[in-house]
C-alpha positions as CSV (number, residue, x, y, z in Angstrom):
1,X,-8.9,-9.6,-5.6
2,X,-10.1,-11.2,-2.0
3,X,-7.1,-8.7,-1.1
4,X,-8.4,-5.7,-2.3
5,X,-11.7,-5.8,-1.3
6,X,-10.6,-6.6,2.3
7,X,-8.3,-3.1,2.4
8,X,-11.7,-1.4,1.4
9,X,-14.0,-3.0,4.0
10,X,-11.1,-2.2,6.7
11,X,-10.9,1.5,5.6
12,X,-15.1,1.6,5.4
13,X,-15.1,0.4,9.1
14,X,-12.1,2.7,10.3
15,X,-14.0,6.2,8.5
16,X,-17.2,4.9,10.5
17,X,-15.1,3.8,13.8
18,X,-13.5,7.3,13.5
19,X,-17.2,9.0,12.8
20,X,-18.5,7.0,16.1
21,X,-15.5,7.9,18.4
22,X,-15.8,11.8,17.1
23,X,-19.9,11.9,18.2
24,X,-19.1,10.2,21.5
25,X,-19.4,12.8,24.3
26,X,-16.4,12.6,27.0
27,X,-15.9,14.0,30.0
28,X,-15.5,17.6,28.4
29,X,-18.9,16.9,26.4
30,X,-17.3,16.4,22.6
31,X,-18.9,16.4,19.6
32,X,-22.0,15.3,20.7
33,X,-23.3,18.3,21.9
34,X,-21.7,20.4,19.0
35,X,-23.2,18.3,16.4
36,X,-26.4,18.6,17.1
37,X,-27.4,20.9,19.8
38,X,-28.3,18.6,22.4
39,X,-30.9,16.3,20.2
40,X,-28.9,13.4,20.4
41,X,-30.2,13.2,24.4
42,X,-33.9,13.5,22.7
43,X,-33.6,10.9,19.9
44,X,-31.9,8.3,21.9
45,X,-32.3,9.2,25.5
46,X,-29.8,10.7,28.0
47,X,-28.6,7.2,28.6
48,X,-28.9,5.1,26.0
49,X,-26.4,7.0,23.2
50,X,-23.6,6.4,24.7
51,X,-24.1,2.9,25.2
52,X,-25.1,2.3,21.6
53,X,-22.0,4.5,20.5
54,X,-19.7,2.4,23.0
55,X,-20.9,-0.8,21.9
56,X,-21.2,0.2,18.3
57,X,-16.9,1.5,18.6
58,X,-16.0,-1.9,20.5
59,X,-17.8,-4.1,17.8
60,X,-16.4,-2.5,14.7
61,X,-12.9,-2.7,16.9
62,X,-12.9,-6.1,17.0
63,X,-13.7,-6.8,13.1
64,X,-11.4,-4.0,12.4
65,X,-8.7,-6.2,13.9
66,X,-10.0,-9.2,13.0
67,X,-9.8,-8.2,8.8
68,X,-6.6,-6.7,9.7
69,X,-5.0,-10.2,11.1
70,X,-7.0,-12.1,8.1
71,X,-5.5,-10.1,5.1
72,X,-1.9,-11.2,6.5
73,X,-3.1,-15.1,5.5
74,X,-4.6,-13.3,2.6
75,X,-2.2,-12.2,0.8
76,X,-0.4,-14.3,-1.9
77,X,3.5,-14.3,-1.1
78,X,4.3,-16.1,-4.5
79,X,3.5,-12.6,-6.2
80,X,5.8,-10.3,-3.9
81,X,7.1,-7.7,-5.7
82,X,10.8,-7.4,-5.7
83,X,13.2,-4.5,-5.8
84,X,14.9,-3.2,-9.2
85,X,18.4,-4.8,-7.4
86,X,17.0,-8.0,-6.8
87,X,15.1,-8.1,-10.4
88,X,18.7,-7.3,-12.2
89,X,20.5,-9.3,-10.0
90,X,18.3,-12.3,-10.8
91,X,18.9,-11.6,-14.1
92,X,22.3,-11.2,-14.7
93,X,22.8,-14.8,-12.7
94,X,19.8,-16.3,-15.5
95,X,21.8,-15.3,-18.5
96,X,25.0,-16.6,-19.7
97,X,28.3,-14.3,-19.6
98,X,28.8,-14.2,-23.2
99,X,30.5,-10.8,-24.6
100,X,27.9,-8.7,-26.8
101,X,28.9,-7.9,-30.6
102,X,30.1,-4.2,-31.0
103,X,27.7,-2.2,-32.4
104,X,30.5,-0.7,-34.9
105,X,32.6,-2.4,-37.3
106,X,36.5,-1.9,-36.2
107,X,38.4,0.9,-38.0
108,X,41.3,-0.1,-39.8
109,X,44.0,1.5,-38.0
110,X,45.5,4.6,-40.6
111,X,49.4,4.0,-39.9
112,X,49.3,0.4,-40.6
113,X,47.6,1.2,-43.6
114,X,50.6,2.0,-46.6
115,X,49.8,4.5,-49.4
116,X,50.4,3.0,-52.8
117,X,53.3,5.7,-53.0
118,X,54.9,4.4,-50.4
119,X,55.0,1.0,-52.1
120,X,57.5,2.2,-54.7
């Protein structure tokens, strides 16, 4: 369960790290200036955005690696799921080689069989 819920946090913080990285304005401006027409310099300042947004992409880098690294120790390798081969394979070596019944009762075979005229 731990398992699961780490894999959503991770893709939370990778949709937001993505979201931060896309807003950041480059060297050829970005989305920043797209997005919303310049206000982003009035809200936060001229300055300050980017730092926020750099600081903001480095931290959720960090966890994102960090959770990343955690869900290896995580992960329960008692319960590893095995391929069909290795499933039948185990199997076949758990049960003993004992020939199975046939289904259908053997025919009597018709020339060995004599005819009551024949008898005579």
């Amino acid at each position: 369960m731990l398992f699961f819920s780490l894999i959503i946090v991770i893709s939370i913080i990778s949709a937001i790290m993505i979201f931060l990285v896309l807003i950041q304005s480059g060297k050829g401006g970005g989305l920043a200036g797209i997005a919303a027409g310049g206000a982003t310099t009035q809200i936060l300042g001229a300055r300050q955005a980017p730092d926020i947004l750099e600081k903001a992409t480095w931290t959720l880098a960090t966890l994102f690696i960090a959770l990343c690294i955690l869900t290896n120790f995580v992960i329960d390798n008692e319960q590893q799921q095995r391929s069909v081969i290795q499933q039948q394979t185990q199997q076949q070596t758990q049960q003993p080689l004992t020939p199975q019944p046939d289904a259908q009762p053997a025919q009597p075979d018709p020339a060995s069989q004599t005819s009551p005229q024949d008898q005579n």
